[in-house]
C-alpha positions as CSV (number, residue, x, y, z in Angstrom):
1,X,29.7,80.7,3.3
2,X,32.5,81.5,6.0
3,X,36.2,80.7,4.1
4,X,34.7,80.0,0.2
5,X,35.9,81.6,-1.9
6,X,34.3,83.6,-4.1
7,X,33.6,82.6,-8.5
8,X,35.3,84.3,-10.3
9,X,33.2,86.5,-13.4
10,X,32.7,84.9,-16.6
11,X,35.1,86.3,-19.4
12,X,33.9,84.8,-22.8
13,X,32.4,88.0,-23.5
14,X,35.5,89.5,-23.2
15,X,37.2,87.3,-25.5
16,X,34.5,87.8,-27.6
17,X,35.5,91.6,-28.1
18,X,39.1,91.7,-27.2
19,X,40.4,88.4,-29.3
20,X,43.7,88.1,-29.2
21,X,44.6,90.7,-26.6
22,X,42.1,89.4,-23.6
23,X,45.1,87.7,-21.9
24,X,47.7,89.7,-22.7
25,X,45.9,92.7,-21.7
26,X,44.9,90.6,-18.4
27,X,48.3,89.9,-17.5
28,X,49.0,93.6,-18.2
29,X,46.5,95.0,-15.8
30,X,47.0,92.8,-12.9
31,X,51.2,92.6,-13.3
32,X,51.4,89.2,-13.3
33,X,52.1,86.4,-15.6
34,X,49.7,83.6,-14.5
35,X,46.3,84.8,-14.4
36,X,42.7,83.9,-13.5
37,X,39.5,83.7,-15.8
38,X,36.6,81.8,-16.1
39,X,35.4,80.5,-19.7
40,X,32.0,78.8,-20.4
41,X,31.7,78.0,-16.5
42,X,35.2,76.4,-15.8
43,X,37.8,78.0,-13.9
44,X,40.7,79.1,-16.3
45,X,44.3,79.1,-15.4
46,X,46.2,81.2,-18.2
47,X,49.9,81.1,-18.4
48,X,52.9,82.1,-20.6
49,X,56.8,81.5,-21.4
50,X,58.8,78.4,-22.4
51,X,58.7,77.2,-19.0
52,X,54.8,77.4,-18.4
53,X,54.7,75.8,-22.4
54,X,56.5,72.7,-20.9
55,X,54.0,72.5,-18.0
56,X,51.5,72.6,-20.0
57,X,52.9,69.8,-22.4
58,X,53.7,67.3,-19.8
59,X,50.9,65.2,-19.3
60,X,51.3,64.5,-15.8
61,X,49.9,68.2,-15.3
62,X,47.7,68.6,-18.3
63,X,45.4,66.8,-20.5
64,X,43.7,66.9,-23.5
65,X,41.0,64.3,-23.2
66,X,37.6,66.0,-22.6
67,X,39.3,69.7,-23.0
68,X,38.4,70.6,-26.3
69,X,35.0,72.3,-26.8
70,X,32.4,70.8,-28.6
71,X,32.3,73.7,-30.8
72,X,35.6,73.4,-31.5
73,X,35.3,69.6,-31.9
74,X,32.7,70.0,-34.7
75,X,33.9,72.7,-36.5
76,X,37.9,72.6,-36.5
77,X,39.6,69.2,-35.2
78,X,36.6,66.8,-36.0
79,X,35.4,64.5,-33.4
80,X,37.3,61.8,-32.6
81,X,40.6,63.5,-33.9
82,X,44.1,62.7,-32.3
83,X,44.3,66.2,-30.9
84,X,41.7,64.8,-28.2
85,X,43.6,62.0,-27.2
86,X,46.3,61.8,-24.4
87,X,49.0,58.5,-23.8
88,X,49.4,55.5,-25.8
89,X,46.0,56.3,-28.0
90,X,47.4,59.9,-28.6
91,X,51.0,58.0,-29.4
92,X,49.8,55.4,-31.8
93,X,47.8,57.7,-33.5
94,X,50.2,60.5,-34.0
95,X,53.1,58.2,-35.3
96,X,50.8,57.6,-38.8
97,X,50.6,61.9,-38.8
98,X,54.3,62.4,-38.2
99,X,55.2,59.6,-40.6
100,X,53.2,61.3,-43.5
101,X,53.9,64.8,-42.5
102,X,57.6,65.0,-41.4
103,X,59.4,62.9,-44.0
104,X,61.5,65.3,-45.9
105,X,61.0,63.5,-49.4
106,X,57.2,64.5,-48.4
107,X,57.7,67.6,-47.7
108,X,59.5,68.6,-50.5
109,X,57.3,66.5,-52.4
110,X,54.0,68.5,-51.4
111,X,56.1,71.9,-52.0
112,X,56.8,71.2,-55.1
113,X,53.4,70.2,-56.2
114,X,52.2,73.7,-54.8
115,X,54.8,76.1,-55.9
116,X,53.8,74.3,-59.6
117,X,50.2,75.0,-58.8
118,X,50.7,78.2,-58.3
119,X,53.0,79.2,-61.0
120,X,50.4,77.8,-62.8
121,X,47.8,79.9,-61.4
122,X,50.4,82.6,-61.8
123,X,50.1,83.2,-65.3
124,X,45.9,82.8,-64.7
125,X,46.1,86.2,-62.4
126,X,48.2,88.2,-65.2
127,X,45.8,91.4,-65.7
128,X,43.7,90.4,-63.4
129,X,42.7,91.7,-60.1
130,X,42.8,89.3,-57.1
131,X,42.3,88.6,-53.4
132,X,45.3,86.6,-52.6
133,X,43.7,85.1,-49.8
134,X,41.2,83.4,-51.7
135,X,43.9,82.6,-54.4
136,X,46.3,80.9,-51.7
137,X,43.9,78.9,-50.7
138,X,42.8,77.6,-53.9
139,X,45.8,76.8,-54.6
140,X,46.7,75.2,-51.6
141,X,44.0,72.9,-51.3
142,X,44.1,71.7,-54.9
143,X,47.6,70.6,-54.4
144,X,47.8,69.1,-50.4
145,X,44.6,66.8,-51.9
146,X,46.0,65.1,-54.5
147,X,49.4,64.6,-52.9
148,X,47.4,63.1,-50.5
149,X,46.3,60.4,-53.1
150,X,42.6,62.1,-52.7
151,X,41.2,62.6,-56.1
152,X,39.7,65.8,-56.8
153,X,39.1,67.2,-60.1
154,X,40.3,70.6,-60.8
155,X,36.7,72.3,-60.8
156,X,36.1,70.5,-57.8
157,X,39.1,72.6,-56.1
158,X,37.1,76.2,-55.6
159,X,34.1,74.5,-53.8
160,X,36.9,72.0,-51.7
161,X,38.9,75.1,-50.8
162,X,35.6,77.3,-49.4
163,X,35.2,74.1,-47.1
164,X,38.3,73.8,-45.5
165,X,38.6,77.3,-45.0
166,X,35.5,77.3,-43.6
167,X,36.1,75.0,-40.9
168,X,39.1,77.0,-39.9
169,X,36.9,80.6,-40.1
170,X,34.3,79.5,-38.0
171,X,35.8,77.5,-35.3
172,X,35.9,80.0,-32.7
173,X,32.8,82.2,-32.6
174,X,28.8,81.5,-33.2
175,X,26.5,82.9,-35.9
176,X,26.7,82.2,-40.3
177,X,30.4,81.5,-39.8
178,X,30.0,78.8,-37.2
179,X,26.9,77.3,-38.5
180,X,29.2,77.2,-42.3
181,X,32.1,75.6,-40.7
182,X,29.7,73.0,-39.4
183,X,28.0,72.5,-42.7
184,X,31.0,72.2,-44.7
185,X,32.5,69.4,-42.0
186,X,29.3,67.7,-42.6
187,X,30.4,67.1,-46.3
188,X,33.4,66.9,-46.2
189,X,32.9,63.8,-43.7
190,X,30.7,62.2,-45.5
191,X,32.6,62.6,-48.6
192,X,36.0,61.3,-47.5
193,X,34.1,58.6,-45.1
194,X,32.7,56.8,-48.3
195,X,36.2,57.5,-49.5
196,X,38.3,55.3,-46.9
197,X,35.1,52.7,-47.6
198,X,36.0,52.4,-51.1
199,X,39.7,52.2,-50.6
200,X,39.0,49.2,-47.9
201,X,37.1,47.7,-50.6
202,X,39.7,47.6,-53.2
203,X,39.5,50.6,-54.9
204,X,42.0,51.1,-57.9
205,X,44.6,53.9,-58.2
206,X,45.1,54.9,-54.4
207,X,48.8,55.4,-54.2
208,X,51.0,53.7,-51.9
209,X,51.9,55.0,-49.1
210,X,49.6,58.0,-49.7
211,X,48.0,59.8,-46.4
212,X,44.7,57.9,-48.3
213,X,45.9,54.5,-48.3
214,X,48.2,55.1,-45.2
215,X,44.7,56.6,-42.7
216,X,42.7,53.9,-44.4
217,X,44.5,50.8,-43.2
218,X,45.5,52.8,-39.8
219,X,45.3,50.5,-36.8
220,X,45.1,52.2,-33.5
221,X,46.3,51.0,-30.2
222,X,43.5,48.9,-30.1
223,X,44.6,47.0,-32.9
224,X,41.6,47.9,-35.1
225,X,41.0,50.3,-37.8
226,X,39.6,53.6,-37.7
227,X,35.9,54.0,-37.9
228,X,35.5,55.3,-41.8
229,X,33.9,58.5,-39.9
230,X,37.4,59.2,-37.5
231,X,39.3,58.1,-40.5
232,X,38.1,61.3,-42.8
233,X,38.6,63.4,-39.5
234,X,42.1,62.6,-40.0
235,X,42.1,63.0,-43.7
236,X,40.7,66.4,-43.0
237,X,43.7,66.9,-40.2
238,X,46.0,67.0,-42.9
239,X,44.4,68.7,-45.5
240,X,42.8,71.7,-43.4
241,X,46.0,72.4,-41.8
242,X,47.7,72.3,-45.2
243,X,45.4,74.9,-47.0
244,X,44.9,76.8,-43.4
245,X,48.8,78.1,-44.9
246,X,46.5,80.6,-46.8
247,X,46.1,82.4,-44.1
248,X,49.7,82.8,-43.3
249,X,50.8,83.5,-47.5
250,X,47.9,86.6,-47.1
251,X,49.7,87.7,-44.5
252,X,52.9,87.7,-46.3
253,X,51.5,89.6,-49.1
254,X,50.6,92.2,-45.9
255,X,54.0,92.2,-44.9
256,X,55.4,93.0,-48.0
257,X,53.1,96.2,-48.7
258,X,53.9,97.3,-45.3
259,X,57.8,96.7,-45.5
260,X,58.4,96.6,-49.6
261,X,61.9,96.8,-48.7
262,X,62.2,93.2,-47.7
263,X,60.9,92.7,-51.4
264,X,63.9,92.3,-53.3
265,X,66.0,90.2,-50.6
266,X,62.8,87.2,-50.7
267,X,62.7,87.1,-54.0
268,X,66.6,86.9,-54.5
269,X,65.2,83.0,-52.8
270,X,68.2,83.0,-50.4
271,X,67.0,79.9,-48.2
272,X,68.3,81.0,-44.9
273,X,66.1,83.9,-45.3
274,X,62.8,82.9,-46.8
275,X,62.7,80.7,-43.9
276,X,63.3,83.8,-41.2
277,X,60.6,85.1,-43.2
278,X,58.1,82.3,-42.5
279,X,58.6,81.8,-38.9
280,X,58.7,85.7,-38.3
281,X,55.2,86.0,-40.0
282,X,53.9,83.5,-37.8
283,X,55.6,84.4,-34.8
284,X,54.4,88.1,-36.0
285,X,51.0,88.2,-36.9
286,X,48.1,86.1,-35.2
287,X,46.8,82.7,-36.0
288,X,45.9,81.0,-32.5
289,X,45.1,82.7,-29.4
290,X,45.8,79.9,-27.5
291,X,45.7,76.4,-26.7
292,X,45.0,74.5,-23.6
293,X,43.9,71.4,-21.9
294,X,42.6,69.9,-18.2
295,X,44.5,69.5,-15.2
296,X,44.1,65.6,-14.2
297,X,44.5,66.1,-10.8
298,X,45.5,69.4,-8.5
299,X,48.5,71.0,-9.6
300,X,50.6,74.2,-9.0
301,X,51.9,76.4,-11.1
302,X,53.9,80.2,-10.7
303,X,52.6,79.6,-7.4
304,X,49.1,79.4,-8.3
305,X,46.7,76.5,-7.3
306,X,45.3,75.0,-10.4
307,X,42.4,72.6,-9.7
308,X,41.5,69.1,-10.5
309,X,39.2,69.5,-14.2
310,X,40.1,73.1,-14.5
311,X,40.8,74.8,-18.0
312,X,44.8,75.7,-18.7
313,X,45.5,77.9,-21.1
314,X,49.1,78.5,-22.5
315,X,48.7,82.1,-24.3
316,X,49.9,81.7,-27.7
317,X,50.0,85.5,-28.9
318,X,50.9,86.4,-26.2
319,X,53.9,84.5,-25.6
320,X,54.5,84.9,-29.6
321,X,55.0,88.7,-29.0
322,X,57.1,88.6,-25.0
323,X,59.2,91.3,-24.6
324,X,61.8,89.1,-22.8
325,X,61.8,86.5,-25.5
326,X,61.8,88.5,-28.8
327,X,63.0,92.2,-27.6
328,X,60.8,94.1,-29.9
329,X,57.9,92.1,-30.6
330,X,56.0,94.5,-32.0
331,X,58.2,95.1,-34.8
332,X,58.3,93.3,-38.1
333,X,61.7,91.9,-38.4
334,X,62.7,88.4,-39.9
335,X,66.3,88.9,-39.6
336,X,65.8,88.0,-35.8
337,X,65.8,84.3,-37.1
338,X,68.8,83.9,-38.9
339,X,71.3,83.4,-36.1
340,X,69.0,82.4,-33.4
341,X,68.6,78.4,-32.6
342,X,64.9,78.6,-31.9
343,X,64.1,76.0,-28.7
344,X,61.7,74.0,-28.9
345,X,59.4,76.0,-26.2
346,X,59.8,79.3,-27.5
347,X,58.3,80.0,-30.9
348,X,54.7,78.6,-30.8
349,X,52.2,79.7,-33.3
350,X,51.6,75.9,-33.7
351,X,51.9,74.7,-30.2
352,X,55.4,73.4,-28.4
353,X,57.9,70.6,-27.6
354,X,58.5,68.0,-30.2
355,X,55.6,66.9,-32.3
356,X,56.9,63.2,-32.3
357,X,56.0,62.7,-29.1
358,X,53.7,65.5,-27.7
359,X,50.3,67.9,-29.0
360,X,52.8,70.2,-30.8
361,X,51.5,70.0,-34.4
362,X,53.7,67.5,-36.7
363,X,53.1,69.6,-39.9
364,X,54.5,73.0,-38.7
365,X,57.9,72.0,-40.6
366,X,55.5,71.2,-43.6
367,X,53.9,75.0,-43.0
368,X,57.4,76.5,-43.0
369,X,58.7,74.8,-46.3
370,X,55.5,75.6,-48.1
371,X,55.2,79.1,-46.9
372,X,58.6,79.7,-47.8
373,X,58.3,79.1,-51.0
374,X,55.0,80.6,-51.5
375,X,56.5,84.0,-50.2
376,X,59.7,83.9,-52.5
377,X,57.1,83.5,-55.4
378,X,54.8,86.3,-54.5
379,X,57.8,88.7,-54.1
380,X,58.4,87.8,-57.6
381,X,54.9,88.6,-58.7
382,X,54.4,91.9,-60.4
383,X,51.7,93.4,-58.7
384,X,50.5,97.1,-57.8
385,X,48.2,97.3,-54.2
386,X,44.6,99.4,-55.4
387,X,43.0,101.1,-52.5
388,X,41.8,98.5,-49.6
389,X,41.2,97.9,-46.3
390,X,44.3,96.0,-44.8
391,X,43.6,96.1,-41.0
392,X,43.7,92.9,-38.9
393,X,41.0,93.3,-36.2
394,X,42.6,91.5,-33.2
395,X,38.7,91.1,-31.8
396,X,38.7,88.4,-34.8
397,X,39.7,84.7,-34.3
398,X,41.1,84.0,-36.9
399,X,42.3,87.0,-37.5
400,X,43.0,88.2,-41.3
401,X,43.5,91.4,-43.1
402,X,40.2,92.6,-43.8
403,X,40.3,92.8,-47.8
404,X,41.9,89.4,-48.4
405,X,44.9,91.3,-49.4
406,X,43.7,92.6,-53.1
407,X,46.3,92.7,-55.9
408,X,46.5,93.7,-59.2
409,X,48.7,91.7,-61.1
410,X,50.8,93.1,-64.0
């Protein structure tokens, strides 16, 4: 037809194979820094940089109602989950998160229940060989639940700690890692639905103020409660975050065979930098690819037409490792952080802006104070590295070193 323009090709297969580098590698190849795609049918704006990060935020240009995937939906957020809500809804509901998980006597609350779970775990691993990984997440999860006021008996943990991962592993690509995320949401529903159920009903021992008691009674801007079923979505939003850390503590343990000399300095504790450690290994290696929403009406961006119901995408990776913003992104350095005031639309492994008020996640200062910690004490673990295989394959979402990170513990 005379003046149409013609579809652009579908490019989920090559997200499929290129992960993490298909935009950055399409921005590369076509020199510019807004770019076209096409993803499961919809046309795909994909953009990058703290000012295309506070496009994408404003809700006047992009949306997350009806954005996620359903994939996603039933393997990673949950359906029903704040992350798919947008004005008041998304604002009433995200007060209860950042309430629970940006109080500083929580924070350093949850910290210390986990740095005590894993000291405890600690002297478990002595002469024993271990996949950090695995450990972390044990660990992790054990200790988010019950400071959560969720009770979970301690040879309940392992099974817990395979579910939540699971949900996180298989969130972003089809076949026995999808159909496990799905299976272990199923349960972990159900289990936590009955849960909020009970505590409705009277049940002894909740603590106060716990995210239990505190999602439970939740009244959204409707004025009612949560069904029981979007109420253990919510539960889950804070626990599977929480233990998702795991990922980030293997990396850690990556970054510290690859650059031993920053050993001795993290364990020495200094706070300034076990902090620049934290946000380095996120900004570093990969967690999300990228995040995104729907345009509610036409917009423009960088010049580029972006219509009405269209996918944008803001490139997390690739922003995490911009040449303009970080210099040498491709070099392991936490030092960059110890003078730098980072803005709020710059560093974005968990999304951007201020998680009061927008999609940015309200437990990234939780993941910072917990992954500090958890990297002082594995720099203080004795531990010799056997033969393994420690590549990160980019093609992967989520990405993780291939072994787990093995140690053998002294």
């Amino acid at each position: 037809m005379p003046g149409r323009k013609p579809r652009r090709p579908e490019n989920a297969l090559q997200l499929l194979t290129r992960g993490y580098g298909w935009l950055p590698d399409r921005r590369r190849a076509t020199g510019a820094r807004t770019v076209g795609a096409r993803l499961g049918g919809l046309p795909v704006t994909a953009i990058e940089g703290p000012d295309a990060a506070r496009f994408l935020y404003d809700e006047d240009h992009v949306r997350r109602a009806h954005a996620i995937p359903e994939p996603v939906q039933g393997t990673l957020f949950g359906k029903g989950a704040v992350h798919t809500l947008d004005g008041e809804e998304h604002r009433v509901r995200k007060a209860m998160f950042v309430g629970l998980l940006m109080r500083e006597d929580g924070i350093a609350s949850l910290v210390e229940d986990a740095t005590r779970a894993w000291d405890r775990a600690a002297g478990e691993w002595a002469g024993r060989r271990i996949v950090l990984f695995d450990e972390a997440a044990r660990v992790i999860a054990g200790a988010v639940t019950r400071w959560a006021g969720i009770p979970v008996a301690d040879d309940e943990v392992p099974g817990l700690a395979r579910d939540l991962v699971a949900m996180v592993d298989g969130f972003a690509t089809g076949g026995p890692r999808h159909f496990r995320a799905r299976r272990a949401r199923g349960r972990r529903e159900a289990w936590l639905s009955q849960l909020v159920q009970d505590v409705r009903a009277g049940r002894p021992g909740v603590p106060a103020g716990s995210a239990l008691a505190v999602v439970a009674q939740h009244r959204d801007a409707d004025g009612e409660r949560l069904d029981p079923r979007v109420a253990a979505v919510e539960l889950l939003n804070i626990i599977r975050p929480t233990t998702a850390v795991a990922w980030f503590t293997a990396f850690s343990g990556h970054a510290l065979i690859r650059w031993p000399h920053y050993r001795e300095r993290l364990a020495d504790a200094e706070p300034r930098f076990a902090e620049a450690w934290a946000h380095e290994v996120r900004r570093f290696y990969p967690f999300a690819p990228f995040i995104g929403g729907r345009a509610p009406r036409e917009v423009e961006w960088d010049g580029v037409r972006i219509p009405k119901n269209s996918m944008v995408l803001l490139d997390l990776y690739g922003q995490n490792h911009d040449a303009d913003l970080w210099g040498d992104p491709y070099v392991f350095r936490p030092e960059r952080f110890l003078d730098r005031e980072i803005g709020a639309f710059e560093l974005v492994p968990q999304g951007a802006g201020d998680p009061r008020s927008n999609h940015r996640c309200p437990g990234e200062q939780l993941t910072v104070a917990l992954l500090s910690a958890l990297a002082v004490r594995l720099a203080r673990l004795g531990f010799d590295v056997p033969d393994q295989d420690l590549t990160i394959a980019l093609h992967r979402i989520p990405a993780k070193p291939a072994s787990g990170v093995v140690l053998q513990v002294g």
